[in-house]
N, C-alpha and C positions, 0 to 999 in steps of 0.2 A: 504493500500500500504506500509508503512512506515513498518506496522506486518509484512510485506513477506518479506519484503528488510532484516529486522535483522535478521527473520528464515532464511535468504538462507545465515546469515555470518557467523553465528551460525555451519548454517551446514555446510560450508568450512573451521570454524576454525577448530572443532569436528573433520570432517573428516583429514584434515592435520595434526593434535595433532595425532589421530590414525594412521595415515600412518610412521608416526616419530618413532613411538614407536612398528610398525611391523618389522622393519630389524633389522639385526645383526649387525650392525652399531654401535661401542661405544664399552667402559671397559666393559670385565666380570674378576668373580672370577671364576674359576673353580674348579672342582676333580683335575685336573693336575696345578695347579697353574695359576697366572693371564693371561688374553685373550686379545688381538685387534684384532677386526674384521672391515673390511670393505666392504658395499655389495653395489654393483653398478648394478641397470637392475636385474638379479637374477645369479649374479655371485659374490660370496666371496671369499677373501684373509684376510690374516693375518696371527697372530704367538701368543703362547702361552708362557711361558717360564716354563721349566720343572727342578729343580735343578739346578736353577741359568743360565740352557742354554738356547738359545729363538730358539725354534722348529716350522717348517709354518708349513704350515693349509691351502690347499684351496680347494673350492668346487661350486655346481650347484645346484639351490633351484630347487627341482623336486614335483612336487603337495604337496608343503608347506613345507617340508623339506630340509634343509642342505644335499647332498648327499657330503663328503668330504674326503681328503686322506691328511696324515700327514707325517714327516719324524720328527725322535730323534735319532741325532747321524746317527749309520749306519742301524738303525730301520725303517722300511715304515709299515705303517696302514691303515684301511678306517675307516670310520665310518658315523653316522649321528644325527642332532639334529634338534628337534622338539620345535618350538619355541610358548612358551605360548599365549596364547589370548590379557594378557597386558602386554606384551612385555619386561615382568620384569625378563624372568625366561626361561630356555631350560633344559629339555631333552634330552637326547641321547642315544648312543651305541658307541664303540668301535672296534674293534679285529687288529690285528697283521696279516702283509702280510702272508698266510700258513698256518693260523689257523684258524678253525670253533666254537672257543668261545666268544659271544659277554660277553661285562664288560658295566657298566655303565658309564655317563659320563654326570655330570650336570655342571650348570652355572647359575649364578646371577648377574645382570645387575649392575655395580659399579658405581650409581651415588647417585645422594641427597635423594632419596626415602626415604633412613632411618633416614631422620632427626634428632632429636638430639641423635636417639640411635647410640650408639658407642664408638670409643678411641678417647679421644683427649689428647694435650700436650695444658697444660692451663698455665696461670698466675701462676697459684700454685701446679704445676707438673701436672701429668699422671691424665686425669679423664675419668672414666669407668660411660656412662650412659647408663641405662636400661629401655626401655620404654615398658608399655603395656595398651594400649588405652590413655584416656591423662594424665596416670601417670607416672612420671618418677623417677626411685628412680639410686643412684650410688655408688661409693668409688670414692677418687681422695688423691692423695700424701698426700697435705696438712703440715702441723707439727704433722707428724705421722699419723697413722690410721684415715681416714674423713671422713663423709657421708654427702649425700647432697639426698632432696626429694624431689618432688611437684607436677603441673600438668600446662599443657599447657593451657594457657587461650589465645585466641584472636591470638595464633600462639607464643606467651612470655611463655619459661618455667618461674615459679615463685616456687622459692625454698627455705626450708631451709637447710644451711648445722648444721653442728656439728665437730667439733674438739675436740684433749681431751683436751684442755685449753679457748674452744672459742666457740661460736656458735652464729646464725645471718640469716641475708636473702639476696637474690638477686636474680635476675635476667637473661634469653640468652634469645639474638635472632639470629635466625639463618641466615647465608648469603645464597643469592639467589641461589647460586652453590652448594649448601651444605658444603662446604671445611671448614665453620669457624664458633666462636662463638663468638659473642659481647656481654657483659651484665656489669651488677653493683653487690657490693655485700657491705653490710655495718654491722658493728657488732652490735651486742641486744645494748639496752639504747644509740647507738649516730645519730646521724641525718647526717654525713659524709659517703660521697660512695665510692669506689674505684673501680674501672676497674677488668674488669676478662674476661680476654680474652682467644679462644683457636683455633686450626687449627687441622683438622681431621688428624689423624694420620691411617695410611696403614701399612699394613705389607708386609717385605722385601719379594721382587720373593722367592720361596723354601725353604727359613727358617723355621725349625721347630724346638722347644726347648722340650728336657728332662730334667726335673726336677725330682730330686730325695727328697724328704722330708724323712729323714733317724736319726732316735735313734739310740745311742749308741749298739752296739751287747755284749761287752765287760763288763762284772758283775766288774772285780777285776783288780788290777795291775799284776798279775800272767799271764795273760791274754792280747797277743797279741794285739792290736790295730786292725783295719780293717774296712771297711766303704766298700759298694757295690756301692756308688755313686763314689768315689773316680776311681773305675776299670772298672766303665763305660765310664766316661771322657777321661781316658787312651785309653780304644777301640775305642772311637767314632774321636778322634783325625785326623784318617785317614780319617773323612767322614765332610767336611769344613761347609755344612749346616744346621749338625747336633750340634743344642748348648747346651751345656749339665751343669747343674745347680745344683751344691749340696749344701741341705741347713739342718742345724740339728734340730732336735727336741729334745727338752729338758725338753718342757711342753708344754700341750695343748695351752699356749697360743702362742707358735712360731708358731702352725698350723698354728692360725687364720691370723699370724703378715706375714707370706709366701704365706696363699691363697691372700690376701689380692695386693701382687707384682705381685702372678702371673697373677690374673685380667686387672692388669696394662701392659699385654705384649700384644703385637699388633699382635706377629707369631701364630698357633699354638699350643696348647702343650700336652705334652703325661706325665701323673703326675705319679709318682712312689714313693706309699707309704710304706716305709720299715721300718718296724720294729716288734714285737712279738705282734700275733693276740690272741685273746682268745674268749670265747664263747659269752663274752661282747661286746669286739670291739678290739680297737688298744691301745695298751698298750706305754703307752710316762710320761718317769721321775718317775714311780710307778703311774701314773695314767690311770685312763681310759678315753680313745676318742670314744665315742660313735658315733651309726651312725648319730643321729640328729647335734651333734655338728659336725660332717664331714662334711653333709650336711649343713649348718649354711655358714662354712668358704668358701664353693665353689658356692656359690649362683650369685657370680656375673662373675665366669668364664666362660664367652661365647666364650674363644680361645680353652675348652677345646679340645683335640680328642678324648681320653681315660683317664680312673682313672683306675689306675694298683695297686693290693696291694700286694706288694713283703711280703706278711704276712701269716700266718698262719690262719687258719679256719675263713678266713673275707667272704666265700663265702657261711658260715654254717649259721642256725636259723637264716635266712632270715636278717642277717648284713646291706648285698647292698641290698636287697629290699625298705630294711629302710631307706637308704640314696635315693631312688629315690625316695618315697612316698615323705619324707620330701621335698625334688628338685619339684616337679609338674611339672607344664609343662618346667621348668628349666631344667630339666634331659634330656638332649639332646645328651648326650653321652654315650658310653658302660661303664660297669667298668667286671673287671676280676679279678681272682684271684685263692684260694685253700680252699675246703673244708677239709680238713686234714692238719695235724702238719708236714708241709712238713719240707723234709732234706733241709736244708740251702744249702748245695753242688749240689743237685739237679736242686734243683729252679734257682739257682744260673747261671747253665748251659742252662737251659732251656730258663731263661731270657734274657739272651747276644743274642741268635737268635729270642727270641718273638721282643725285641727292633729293632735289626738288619732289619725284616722283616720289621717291619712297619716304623723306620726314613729311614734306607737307599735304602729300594727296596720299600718304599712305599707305601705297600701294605693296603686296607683296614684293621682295627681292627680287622673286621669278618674272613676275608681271613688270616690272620694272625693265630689268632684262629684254624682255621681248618687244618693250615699248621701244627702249633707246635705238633697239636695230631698226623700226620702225620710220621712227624719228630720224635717225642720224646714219642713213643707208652706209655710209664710210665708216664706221661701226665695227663694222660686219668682216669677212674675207675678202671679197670681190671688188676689183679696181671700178670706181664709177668711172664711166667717157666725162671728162673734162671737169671731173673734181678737181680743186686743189691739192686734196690732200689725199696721203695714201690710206688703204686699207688698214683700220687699228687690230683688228684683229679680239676682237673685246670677247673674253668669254666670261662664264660664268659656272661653277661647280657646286654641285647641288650635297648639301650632307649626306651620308648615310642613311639608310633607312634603321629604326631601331631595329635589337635582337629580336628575333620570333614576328616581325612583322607583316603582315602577307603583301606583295605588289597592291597598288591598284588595278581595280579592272578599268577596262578600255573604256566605259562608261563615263568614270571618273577622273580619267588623264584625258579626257577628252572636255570635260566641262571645266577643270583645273587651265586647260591652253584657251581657252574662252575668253575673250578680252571682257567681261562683266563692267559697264560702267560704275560712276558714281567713286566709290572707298577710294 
């Protein structure tokens, strides 16, 4: 008797746990920036915020889907989402009132799930944790460049960090909510602990940062001044959530000392590496940045969107290949670039609308891609008749797909190459 009484509590905790975690009920992140949703009976409302603006949302669950209609601005939409089995995760489509092209439109449930992986503002600035099964390895402010590693035992990460002056162990446990981090941390040879505390840090509605990581272009004093980060900042001026970040390089090690912040940003970000490419790599101070060291300095950038290389031939002898091999399952974003010793003046032009497309209209990486060839046919391989300039060669390298994940069907790389207006 007592055995049936706990099976039947069992299965109305189970079942009420599941039920909880079937609605659209609660934070998402989106494609279009952060979600509330609220589902009562099989009717949802809420609002999204799109560019800093908060645009509703509502709709009629019809045999397990979201059937829903949007407004942005003076914009109306439909679309629908298909909400996963653990209730972690959606699916969907999109289109624009008038128009027969569907776009994608995912979302991810924004609560504790990801435990201690993430951003936090800690005791001792910005810390970037990265987890995969119970290891966790990171970067955090620190006094200067820090790393910190371990693994979760009993639900306590236990870790060491490293600083260049310091290194030692401690401790997080995570609060019930996910929002915070409690722990100790004590340094090598003393038996005294101190506090280390941290609170999850979010990134702001529609913030998105361009970073420009930019060498000198200028050999001599005879020679002009100029920066391309500089005349991006200037354009972008007009576009208030577009933040735009120039930082220089001088030596390999600024890369590592700039991937290193950007890790630390919570929006986000679209990297723009500029300066003289070669058959080697990227060329910084008379040295060479190889792809592994590229690789190396961005390993903990999970804001990335894109890796852009305003460079020359970084997309020849399999350069970016070699930064995603080295990345593994880390490589989760595109990178682009030029197979050929493109014109500076070209690129240059080309790039103010590659950027344009993708911080201010939005646009996916891919669809951006396909626009530019579109736009800027000299782009592309093929000599135009009586262009000025020659073929850039511009390609574009799509991530991995994750472990265990099936292709798309032909259905779907076919409405994915679909130029969707409007986003």
């Amino acid at each position: 008797m007592m055995r049936s009484i706990a099976f039947f509590l069992l299965l109305v905790v189970s079942t009420t746990c599941q039920a909880a975690e079937s609605t659209f009920t609660g934070s998402w992140v989106t494609s279009f920036g952060p979600m509330q949703l609220k589902q009562e009976g099989d009717r949802v409302t809420g609002s999204y915020s799109m560019q800093g603006v908060k645009c509703p949302l509502s709709g009629m669950i019809k045999e397990g889907k979201l059937e829903f209609t949007y407004r942005e601005g003076t914009t109306n939409g439909e679309g629908w989402f298909q909400l996963a089995s653990n209730g972690k995760t959606f699916q969907g489509k999109w289109r624009e009132v008038g128009t027969t092209s569907w776009s994608q439109w995912k979302g991810v449930r924004s609560v504790a799930e990801t435990g201690f992986d993430g951003l936090w503002d800690s005791s001792f600035g910005r810390l970037r944790l990265v987890r995969k099964g119970d290891a966790i390895e990171g970067i955090y402010s620190g006094l200067g460049a820090a790393t910190i590693s371990g693994k979760v035992k009993n639900g306590r990460f236990e870790f060491r960090y490293e600083e260049p002056a310091d290194k030692g162990e401690g401790w997080f446990e995570l609060a019930e909510d996910g929002t915070a981090l409690k722990g100790k941390w004590r340094r090598d040879g003393t038996q005294q602990w101190g506090d280390w505390n941290a609170t999850r840090l979010v990134a702001r509605p529609g913030v998105i940062f361009l970073v420009v990581m930019e060498a000198r272009w200028e050999t001599n004093l005879a020679e002009q001044e100029y920066a391309f980060g500089d005349m991006l900042k200037t354009y972008f001026e007009r576009t208030p959530n577009v933040q735009v970040r120039r930082r220089a390089l001088n030596t390999p090690a600024d890369f590592g000392r700039w991937c290193h912040e950007l890790a630390l940003l919570a929006e986000p970000v679209v990297l723009s590496l500029s300066s003289h490419g070669s058959p080697k790599g990227l060329e910084v101070g008379g040295q060479t940045l190889k792809p592994e060291m590229i690789a190396e300095g961005l390993r903990y950038a999970r804001n990335l969107r894109l890796v852009h290389f305003s460079s020359c031939l970084m997309m020849k002898n399999q350069l970016a290949e070699r930064v995603v091999k080295q990345l593994g399952d880390r490589a989760t974003f595109p990178i682009s670039g030029y197979t050929t010793a493109v014109d500076w003046g070209a690129s240059a032009v080309l790039e103010f609308m590659y950027f344009e497309l993708l911080l201010a209209r939005r646009m996916s990486p891919a669809r951006a891609a396909r626009q530019i060839k579109i736009l800027f046919p000299t782009a592309g391989d093929k000599r135009i008749p009586g262009a000025a300039f020659a073929p850039a060669g511009f390609r574009m390298l799509l991530p991995n797909p994750p472990p265990n994940k099936s292709a798309e069907p032909p259905a779907e790389k076919a409405a994915a190459a679909a130029e969707a207006p409007g986003r």
